[in-house]
mmCIF file of the N, C-alpha and C atoms, coordinates in Angstrom:
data_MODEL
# 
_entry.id   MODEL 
# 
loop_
_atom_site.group_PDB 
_atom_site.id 
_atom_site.type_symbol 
_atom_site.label_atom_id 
_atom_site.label_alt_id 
_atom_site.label_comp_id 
_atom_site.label_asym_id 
_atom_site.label_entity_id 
_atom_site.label_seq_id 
_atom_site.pdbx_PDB_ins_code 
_atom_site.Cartn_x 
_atom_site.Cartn_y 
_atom_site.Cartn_z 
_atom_site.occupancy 
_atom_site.B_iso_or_equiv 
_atom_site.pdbx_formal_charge 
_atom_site.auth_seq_id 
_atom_site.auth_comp_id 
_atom_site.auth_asym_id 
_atom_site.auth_atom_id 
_atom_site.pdbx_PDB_model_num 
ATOM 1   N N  . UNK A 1 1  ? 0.847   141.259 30.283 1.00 0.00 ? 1  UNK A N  1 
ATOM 2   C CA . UNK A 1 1  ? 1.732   140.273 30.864 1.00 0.00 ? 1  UNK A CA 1 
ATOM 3   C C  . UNK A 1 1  ? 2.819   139.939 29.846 1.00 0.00 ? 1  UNK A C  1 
ATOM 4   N N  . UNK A 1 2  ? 3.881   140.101 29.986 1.00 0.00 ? 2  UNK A N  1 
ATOM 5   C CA . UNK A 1 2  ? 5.221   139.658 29.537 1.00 0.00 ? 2  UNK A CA 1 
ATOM 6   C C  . UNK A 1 2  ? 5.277   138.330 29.631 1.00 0.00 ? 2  UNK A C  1 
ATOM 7   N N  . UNK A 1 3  ? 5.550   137.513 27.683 1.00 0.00 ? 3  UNK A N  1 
ATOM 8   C CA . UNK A 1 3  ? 5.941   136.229 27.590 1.00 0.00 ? 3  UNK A CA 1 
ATOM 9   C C  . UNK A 1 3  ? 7.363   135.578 28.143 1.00 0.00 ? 3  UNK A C  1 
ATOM 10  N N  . UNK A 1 4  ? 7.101   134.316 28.875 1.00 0.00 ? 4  UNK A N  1 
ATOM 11  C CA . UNK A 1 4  ? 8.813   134.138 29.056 1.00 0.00 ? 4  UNK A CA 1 
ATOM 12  C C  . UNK A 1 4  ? 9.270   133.803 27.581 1.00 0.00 ? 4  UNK A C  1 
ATOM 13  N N  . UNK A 1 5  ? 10.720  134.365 28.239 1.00 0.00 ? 5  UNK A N  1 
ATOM 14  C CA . UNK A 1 5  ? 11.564  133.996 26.948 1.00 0.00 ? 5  UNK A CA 1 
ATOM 15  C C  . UNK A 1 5  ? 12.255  132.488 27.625 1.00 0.00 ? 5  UNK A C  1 
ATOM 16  N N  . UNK A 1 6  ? 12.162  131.598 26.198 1.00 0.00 ? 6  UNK A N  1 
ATOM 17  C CA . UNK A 1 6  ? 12.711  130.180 26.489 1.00 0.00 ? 6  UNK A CA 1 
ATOM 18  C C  . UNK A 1 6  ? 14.506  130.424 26.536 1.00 0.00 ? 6  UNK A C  1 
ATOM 19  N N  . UNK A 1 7  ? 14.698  129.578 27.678 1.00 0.00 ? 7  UNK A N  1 
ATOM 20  C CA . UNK A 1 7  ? 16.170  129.470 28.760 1.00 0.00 ? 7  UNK A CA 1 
ATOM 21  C C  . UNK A 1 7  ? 16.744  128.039 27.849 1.00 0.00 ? 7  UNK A C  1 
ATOM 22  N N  . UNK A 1 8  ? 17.518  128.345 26.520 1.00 0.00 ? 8  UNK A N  1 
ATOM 23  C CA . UNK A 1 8  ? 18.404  127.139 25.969 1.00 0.00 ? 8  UNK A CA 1 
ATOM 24  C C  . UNK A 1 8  ? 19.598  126.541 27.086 1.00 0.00 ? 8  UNK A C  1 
ATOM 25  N N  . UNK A 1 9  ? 19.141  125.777 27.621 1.00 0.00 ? 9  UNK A N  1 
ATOM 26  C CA . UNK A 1 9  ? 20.253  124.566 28.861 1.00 0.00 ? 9  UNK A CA 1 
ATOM 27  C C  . UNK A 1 9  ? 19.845  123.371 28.899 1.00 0.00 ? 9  UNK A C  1 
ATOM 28  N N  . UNK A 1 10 ? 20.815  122.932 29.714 1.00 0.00 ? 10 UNK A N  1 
ATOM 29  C CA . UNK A 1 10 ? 20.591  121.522 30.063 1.00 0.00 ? 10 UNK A CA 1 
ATOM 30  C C  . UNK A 1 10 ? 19.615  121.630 31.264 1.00 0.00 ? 10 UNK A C  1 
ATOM 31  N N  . UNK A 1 11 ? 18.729  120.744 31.495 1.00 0.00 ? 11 UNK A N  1 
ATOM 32  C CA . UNK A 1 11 ? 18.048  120.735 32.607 1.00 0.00 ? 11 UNK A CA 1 
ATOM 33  C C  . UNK A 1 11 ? 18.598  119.644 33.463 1.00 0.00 ? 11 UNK A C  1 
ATOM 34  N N  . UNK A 1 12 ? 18.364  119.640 34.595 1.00 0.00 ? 12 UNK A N  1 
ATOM 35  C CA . UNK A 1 12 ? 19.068  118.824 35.642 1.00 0.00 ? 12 UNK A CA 1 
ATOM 36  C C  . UNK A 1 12 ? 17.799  118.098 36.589 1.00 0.00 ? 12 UNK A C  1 
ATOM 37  N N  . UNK A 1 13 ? 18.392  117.386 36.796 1.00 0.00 ? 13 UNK A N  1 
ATOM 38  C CA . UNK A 1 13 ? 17.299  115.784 37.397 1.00 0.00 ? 13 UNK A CA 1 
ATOM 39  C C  . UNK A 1 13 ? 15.943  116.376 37.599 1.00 0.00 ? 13 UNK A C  1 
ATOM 40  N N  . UNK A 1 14 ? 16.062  117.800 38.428 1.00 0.00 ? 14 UNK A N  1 
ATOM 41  C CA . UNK A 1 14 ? 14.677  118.061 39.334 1.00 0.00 ? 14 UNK A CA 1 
ATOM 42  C C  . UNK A 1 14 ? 14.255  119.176 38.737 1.00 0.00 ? 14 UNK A C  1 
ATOM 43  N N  . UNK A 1 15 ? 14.593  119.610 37.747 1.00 0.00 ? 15 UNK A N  1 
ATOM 44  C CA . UNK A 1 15 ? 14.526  121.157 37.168 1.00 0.00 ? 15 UNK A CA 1 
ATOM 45  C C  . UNK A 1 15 ? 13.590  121.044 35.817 1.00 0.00 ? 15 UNK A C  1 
ATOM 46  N N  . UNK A 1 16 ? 12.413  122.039 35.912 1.00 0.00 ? 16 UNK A N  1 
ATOM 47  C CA . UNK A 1 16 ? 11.031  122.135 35.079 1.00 0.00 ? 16 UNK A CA 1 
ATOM 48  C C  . UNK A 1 16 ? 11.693  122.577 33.879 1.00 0.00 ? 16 UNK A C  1 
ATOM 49  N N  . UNK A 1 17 ? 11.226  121.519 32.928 1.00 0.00 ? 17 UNK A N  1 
ATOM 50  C CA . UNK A 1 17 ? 11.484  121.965 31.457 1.00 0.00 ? 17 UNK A CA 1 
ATOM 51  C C  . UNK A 1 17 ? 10.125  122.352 30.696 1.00 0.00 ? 17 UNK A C  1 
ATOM 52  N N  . UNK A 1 18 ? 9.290   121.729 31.132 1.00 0.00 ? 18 UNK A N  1 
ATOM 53  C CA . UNK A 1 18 ? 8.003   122.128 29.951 1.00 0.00 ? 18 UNK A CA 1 
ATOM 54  C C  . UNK A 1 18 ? 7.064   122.438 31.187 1.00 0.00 ? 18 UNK A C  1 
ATOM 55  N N  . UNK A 1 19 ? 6.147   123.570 30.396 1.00 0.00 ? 19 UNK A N  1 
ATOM 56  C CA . UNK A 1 19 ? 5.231   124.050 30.929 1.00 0.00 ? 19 UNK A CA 1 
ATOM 57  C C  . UNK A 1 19 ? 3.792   123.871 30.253 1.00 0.00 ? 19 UNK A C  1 
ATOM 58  N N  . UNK A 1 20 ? 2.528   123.775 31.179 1.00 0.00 ? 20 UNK A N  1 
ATOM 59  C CA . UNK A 1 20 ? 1.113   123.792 30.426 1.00 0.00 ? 20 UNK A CA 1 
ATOM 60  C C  . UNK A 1 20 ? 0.111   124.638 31.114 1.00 0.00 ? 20 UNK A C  1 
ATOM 61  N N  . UNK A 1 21 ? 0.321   125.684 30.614 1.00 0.00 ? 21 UNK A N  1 
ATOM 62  C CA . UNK A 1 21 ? -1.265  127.126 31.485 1.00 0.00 ? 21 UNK A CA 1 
ATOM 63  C C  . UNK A 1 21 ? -2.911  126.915 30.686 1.00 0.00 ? 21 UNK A C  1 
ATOM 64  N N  . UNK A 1 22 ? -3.162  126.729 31.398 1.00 0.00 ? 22 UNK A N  1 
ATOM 65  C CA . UNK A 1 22 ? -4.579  126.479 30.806 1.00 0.00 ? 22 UNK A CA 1 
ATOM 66  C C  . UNK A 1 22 ? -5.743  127.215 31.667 1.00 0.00 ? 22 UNK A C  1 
ATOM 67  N N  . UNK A 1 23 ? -6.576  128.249 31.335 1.00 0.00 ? 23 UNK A N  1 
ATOM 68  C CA . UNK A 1 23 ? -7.408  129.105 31.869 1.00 0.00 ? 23 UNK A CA 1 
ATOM 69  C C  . UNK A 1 23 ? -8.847  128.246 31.060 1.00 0.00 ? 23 UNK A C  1 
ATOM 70  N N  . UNK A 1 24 ? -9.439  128.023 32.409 1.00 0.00 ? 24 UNK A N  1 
ATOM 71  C CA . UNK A 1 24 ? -11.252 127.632 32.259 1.00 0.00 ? 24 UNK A CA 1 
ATOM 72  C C  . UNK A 1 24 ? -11.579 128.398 32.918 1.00 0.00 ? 24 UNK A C  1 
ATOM 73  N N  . UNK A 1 25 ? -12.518 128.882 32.763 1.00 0.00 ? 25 UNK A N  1 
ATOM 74  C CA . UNK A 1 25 ? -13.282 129.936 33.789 1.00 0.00 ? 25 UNK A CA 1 
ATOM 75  C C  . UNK A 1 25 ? -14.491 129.001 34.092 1.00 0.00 ? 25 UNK A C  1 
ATOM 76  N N  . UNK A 1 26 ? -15.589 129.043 35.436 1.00 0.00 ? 26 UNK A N  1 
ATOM 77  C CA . UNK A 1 26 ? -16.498 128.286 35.987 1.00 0.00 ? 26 UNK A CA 1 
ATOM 78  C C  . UNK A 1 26 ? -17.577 127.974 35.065 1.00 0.00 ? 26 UNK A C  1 
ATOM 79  N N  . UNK A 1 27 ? -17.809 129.281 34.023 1.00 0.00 ? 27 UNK A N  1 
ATOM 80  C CA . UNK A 1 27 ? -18.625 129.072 33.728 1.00 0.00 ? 27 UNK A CA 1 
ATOM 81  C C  . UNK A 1 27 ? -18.546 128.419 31.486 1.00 0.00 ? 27 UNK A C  1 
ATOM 82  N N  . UNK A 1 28 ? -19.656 127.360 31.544 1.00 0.00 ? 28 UNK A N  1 
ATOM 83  C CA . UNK A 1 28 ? -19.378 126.838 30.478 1.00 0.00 ? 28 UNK A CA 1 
ATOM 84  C C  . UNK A 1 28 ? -18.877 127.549 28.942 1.00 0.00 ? 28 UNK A C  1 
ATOM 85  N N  . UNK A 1 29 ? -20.137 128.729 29.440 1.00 0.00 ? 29 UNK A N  1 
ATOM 86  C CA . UNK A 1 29 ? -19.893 129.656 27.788 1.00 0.00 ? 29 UNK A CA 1 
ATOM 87  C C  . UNK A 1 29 ? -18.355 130.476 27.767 1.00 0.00 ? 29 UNK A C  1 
ATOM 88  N N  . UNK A 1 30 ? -18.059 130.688 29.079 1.00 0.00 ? 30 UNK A N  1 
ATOM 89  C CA . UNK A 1 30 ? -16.817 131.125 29.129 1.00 0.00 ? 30 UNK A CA 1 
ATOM 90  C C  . UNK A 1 30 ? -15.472 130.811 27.894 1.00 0.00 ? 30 UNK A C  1 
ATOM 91  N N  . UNK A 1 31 ? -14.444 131.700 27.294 1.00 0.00 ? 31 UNK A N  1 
ATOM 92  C CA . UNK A 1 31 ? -14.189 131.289 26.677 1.00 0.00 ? 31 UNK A CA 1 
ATOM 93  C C  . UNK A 1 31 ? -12.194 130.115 27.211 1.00 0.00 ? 31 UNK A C  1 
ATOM 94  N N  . UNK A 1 32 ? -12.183 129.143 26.796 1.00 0.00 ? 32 UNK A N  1 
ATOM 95  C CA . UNK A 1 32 ? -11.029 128.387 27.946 1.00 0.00 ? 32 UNK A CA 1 
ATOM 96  C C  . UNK A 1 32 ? -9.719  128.698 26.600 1.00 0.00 ? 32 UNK A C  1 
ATOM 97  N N  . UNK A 1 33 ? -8.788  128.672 27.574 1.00 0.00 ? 33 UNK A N  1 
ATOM 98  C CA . UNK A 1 33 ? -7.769  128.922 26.585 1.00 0.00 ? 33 UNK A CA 1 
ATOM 99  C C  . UNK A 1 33 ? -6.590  127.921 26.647 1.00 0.00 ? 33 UNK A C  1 
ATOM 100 N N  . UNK A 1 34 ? -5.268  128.078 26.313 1.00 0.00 ? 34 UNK A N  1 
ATOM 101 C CA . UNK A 1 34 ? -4.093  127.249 27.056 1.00 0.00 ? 34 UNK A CA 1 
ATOM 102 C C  . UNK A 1 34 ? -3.292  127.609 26.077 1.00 0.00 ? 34 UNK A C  1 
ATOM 103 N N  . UNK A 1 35 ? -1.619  127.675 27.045 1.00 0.00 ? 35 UNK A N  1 
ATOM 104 C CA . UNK A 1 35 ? -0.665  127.961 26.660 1.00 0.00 ? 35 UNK A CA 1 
ATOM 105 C C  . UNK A 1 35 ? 0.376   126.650 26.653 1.00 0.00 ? 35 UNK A C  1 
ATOM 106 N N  . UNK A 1 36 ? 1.105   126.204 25.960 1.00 0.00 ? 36 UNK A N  1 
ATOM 107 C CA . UNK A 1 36 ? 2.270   124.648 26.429 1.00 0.00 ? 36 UNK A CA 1 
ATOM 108 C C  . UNK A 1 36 ? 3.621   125.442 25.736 1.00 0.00 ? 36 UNK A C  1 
ATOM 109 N N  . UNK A 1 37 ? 4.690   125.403 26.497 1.00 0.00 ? 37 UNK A N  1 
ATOM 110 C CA . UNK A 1 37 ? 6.011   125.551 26.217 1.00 0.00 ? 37 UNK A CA 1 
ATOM 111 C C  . UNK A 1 37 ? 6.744   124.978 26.939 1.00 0.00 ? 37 UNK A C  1 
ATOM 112 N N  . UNK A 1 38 ? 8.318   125.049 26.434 1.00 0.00 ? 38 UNK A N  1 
ATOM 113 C CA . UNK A 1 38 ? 9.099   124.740 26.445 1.00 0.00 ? 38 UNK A CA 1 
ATOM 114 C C  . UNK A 1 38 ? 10.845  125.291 26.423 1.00 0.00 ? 38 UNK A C  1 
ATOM 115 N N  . UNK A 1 39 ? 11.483  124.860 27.216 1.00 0.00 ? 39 UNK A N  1 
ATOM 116 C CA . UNK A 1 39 ? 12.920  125.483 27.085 1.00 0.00 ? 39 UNK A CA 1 
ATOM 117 C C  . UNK A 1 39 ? 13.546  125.461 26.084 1.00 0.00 ? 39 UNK A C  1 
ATOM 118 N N  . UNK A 1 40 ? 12.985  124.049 25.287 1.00 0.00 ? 40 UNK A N  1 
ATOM 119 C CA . UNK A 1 40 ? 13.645  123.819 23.753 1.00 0.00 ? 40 UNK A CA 1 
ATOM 120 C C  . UNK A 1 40 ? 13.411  124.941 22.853 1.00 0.00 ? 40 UNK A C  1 
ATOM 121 N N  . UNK A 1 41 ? 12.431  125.146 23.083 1.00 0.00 ? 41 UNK A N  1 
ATOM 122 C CA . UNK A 1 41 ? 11.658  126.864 22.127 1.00 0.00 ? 41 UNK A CA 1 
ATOM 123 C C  . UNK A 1 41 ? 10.308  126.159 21.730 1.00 0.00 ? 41 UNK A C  1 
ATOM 124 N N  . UNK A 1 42 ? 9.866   124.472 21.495 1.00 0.00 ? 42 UNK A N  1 
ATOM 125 C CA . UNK A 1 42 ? 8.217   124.362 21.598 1.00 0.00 ? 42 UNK A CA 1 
ATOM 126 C C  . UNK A 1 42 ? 7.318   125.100 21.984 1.00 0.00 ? 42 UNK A C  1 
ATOM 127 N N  . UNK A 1 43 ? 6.583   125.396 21.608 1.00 0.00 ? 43 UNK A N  1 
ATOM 128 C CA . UNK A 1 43 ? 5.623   126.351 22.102 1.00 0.00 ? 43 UNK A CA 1 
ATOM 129 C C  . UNK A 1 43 ? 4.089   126.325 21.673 1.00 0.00 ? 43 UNK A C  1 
ATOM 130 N N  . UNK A 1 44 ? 3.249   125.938 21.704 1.00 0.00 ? 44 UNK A N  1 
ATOM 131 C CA . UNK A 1 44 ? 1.621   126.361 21.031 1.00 0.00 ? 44 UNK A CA 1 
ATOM 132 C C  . UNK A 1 44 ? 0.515   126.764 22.257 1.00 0.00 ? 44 UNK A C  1 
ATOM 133 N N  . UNK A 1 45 ? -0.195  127.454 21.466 1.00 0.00 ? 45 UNK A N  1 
ATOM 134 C CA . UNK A 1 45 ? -1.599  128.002 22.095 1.00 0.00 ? 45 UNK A CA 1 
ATOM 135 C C  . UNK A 1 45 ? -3.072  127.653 21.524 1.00 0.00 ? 45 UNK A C  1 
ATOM 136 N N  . UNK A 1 46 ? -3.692  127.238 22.980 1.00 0.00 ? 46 UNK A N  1 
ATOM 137 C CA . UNK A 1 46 ? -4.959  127.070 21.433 1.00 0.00 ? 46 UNK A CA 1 
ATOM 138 C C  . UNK A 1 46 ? -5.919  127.742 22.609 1.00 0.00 ? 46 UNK A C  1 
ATOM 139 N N  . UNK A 1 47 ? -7.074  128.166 21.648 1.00 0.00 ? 47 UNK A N  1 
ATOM 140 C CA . UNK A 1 47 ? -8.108  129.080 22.205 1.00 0.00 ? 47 UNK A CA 1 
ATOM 141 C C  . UNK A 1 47 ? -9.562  128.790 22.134 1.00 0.00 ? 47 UNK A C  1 
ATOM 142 N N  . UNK A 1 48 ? -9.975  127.112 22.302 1.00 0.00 ? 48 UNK A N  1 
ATOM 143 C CA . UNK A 1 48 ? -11.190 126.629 22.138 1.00 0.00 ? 48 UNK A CA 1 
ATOM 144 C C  . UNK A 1 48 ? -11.357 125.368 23.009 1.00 0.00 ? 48 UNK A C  1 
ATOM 145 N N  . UNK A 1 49 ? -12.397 124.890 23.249 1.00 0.00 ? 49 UNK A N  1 
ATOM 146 C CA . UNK A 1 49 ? -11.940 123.962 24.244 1.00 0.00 ? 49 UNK A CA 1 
ATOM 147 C C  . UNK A 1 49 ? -11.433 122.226 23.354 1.00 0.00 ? 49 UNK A C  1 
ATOM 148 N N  . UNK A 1 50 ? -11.726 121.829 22.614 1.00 0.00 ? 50 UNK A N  1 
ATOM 149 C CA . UNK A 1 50 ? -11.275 121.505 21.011 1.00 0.00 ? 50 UNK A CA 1 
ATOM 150 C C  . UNK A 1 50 ? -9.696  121.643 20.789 1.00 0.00 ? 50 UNK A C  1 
ATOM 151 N N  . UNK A 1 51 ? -9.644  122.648 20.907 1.00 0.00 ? 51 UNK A N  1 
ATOM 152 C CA . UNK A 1 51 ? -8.275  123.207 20.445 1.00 0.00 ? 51 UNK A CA 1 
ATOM 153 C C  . UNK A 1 51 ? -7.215  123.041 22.021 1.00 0.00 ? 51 UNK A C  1 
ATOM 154 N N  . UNK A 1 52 ? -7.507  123.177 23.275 1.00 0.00 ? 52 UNK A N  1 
ATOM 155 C CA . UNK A 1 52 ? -7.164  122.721 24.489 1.00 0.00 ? 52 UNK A CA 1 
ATOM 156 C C  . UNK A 1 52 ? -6.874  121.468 24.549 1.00 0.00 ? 52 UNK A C  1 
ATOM 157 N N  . UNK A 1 53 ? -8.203  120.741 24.640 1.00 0.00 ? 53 UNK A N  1 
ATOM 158 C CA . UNK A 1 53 ? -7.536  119.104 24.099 1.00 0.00 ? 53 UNK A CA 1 
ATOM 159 C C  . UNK A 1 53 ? -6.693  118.829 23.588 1.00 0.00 ? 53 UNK A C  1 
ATOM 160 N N  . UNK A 1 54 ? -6.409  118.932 22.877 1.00 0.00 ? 54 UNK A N  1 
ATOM 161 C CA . UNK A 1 54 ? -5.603  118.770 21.236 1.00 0.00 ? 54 UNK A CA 1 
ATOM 162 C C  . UNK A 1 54 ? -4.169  119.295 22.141 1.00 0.00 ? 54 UNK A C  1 
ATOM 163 N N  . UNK A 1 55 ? -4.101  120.269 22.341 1.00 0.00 ? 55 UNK A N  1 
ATOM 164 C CA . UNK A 1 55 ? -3.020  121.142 22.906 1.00 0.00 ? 55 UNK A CA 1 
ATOM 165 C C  . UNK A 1 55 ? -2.464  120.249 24.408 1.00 0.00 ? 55 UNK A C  1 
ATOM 166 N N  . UNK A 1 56 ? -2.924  119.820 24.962 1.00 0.00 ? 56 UNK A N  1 
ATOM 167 C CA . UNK A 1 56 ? -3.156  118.621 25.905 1.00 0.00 ? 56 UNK A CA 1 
ATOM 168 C C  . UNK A 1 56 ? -2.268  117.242 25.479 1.00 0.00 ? 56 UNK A C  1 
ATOM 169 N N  . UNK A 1 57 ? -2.948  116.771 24.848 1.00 0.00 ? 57 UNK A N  1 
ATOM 170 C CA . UNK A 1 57 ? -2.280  115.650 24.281 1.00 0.00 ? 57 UNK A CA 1 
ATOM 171 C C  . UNK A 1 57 ? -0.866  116.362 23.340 1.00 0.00 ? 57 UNK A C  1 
ATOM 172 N N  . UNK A 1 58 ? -1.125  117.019 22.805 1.00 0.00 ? 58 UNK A N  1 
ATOM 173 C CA . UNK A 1 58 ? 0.371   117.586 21.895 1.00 0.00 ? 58 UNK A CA 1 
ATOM 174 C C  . UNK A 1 58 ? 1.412   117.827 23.066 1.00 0.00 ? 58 UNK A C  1 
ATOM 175 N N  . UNK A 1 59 ? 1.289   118.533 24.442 1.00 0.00 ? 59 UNK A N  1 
ATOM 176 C CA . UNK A 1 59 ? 1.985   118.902 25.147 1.00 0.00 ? 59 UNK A CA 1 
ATOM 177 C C  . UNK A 1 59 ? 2.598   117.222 26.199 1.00 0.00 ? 59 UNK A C  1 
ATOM 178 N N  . UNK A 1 60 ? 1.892   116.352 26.282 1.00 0.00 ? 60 UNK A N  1 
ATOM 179 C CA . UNK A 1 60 ? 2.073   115.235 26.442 1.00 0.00 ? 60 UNK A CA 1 
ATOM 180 C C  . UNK A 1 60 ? 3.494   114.747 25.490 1.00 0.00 ? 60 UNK A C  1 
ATOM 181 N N  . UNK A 1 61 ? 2.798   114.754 24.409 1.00 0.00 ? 61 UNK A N  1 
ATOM 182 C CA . UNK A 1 61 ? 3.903   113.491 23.354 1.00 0.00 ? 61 UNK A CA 1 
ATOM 183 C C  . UNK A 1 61 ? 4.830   114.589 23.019 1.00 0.00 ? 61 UNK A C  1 
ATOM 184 N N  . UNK A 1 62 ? 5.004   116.005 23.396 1.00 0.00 ? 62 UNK A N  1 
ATOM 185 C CA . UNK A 1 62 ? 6.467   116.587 23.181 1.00 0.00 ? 62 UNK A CA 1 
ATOM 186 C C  . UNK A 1 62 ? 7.331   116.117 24.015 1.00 0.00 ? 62 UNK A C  1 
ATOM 187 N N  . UNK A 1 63 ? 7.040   115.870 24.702 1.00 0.00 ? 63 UNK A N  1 
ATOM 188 C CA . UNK A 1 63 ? 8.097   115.035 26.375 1.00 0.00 ? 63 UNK A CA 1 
ATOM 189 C C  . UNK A 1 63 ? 8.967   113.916 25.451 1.00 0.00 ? 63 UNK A C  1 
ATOM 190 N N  . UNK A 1 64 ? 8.273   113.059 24.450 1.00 0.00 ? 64 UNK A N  1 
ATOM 191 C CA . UNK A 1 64 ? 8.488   111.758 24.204 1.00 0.00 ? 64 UNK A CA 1 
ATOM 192 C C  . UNK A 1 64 ? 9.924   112.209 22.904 1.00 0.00 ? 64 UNK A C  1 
ATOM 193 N N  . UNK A 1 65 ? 9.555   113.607 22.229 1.00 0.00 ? 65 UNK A N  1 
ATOM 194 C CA . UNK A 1 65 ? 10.777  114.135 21.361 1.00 0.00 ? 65 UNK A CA 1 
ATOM 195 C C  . UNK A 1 65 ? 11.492  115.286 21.826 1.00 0.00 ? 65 UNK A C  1 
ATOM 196 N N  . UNK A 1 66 ? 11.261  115.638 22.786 1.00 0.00 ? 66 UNK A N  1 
ATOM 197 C CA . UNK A 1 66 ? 12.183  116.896 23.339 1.00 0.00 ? 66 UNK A CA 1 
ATOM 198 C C  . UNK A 1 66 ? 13.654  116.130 23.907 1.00 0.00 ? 66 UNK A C  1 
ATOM 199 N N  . UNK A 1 67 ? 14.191  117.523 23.001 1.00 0.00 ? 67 UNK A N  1 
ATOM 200 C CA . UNK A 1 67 ? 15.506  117.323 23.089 1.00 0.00 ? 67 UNK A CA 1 
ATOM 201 C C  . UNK A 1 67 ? 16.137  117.546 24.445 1.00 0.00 ? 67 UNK A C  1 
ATOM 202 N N  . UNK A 1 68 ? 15.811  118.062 25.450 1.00 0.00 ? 68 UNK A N  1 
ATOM 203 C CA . UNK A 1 68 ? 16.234  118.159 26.873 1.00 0.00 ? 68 UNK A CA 1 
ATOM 204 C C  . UNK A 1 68 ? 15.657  116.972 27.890 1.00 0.00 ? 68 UNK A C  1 
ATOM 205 N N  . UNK A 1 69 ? 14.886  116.261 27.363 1.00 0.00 ? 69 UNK A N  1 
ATOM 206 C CA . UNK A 1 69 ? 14.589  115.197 28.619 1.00 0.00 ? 69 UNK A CA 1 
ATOM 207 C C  . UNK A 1 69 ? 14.841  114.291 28.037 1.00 0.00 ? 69 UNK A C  1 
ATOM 208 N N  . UNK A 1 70 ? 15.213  113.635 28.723 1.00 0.00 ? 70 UNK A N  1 
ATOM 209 C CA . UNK A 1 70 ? 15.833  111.531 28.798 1.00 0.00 ? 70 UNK A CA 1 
ATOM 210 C C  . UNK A 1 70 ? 14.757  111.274 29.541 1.00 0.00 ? 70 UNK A C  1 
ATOM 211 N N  . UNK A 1 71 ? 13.831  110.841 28.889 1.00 0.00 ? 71 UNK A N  1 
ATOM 212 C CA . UNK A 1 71 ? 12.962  109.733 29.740 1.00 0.00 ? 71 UNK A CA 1 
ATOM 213 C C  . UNK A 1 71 ? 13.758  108.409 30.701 1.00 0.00 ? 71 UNK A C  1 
ATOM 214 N N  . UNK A 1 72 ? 14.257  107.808 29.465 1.00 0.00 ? 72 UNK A N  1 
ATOM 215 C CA . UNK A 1 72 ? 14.694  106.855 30.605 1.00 0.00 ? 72 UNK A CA 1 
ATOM 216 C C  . UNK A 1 72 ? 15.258  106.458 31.622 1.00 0.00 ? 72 UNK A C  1 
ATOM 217 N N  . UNK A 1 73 ? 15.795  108.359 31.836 1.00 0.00 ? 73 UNK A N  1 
ATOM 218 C CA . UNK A 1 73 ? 16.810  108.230 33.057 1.00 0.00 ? 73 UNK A CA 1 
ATOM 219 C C  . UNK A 1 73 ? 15.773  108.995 33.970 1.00 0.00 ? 73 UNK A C  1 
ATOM 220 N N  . UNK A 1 74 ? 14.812  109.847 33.709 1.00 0.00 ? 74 UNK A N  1 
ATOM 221 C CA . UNK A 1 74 ? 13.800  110.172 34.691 1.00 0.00 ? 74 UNK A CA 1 
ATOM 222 C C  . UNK A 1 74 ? 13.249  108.993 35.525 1.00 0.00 ? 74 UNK A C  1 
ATOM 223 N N  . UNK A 1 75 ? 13.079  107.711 34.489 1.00 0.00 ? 75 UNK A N  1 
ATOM 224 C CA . UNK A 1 75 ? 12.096  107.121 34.437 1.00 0.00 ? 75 UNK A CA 1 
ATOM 225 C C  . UNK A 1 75 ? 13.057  106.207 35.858 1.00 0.00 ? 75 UNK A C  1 
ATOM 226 N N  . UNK A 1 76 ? 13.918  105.984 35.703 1.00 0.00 ? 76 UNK A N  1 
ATOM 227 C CA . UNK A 1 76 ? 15.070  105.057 36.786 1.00 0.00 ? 76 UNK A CA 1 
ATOM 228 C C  . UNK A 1 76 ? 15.234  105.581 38.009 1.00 0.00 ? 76 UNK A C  1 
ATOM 229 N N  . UNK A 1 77 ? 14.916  106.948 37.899 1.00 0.00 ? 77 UNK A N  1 
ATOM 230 C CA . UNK A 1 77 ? 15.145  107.925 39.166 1.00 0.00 ? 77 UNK A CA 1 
ATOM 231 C C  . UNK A 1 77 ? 13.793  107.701 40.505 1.00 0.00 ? 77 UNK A C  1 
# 
């Protein structure tokens, strides 16, 4: 599978800037993974379920410093 390459623009009111893929499979021993990016070029992967979390919350509080979203004008909308 071919990585996207991150799209440097402005994003517009309704238009997806950050992304979060996260593969669990049903079963526990299974191994869970996750991907979080971004148009800015952010990007991490983690490959434990530990490391998912973590990747979780990190992909959260990038919203709060990424340079393409204005919260507060999302937030008015």
């Amino acid at each position: 599978m071919t990585q996207p390459t991150p799209i440097r623009r402005e994003a517009g009111p309704r238009q997806a800037v950050r992304w979060l893929h996260i593969v669990a499979p049903p079963t526990f021993r299974a191994p869970v993974s996750a991907r979080s990016w971004c148009q800015c070029g952010w990007e991490r992967t983690a490959s434990d379920r530990s490391a998912v979390l973590a990747l979780i919350d990190a992909h959260t509080a990038h919203a709060a410093v990424c340079p393409l979203l204005d919260l507060e004008g999302n937030k008015a909308a």
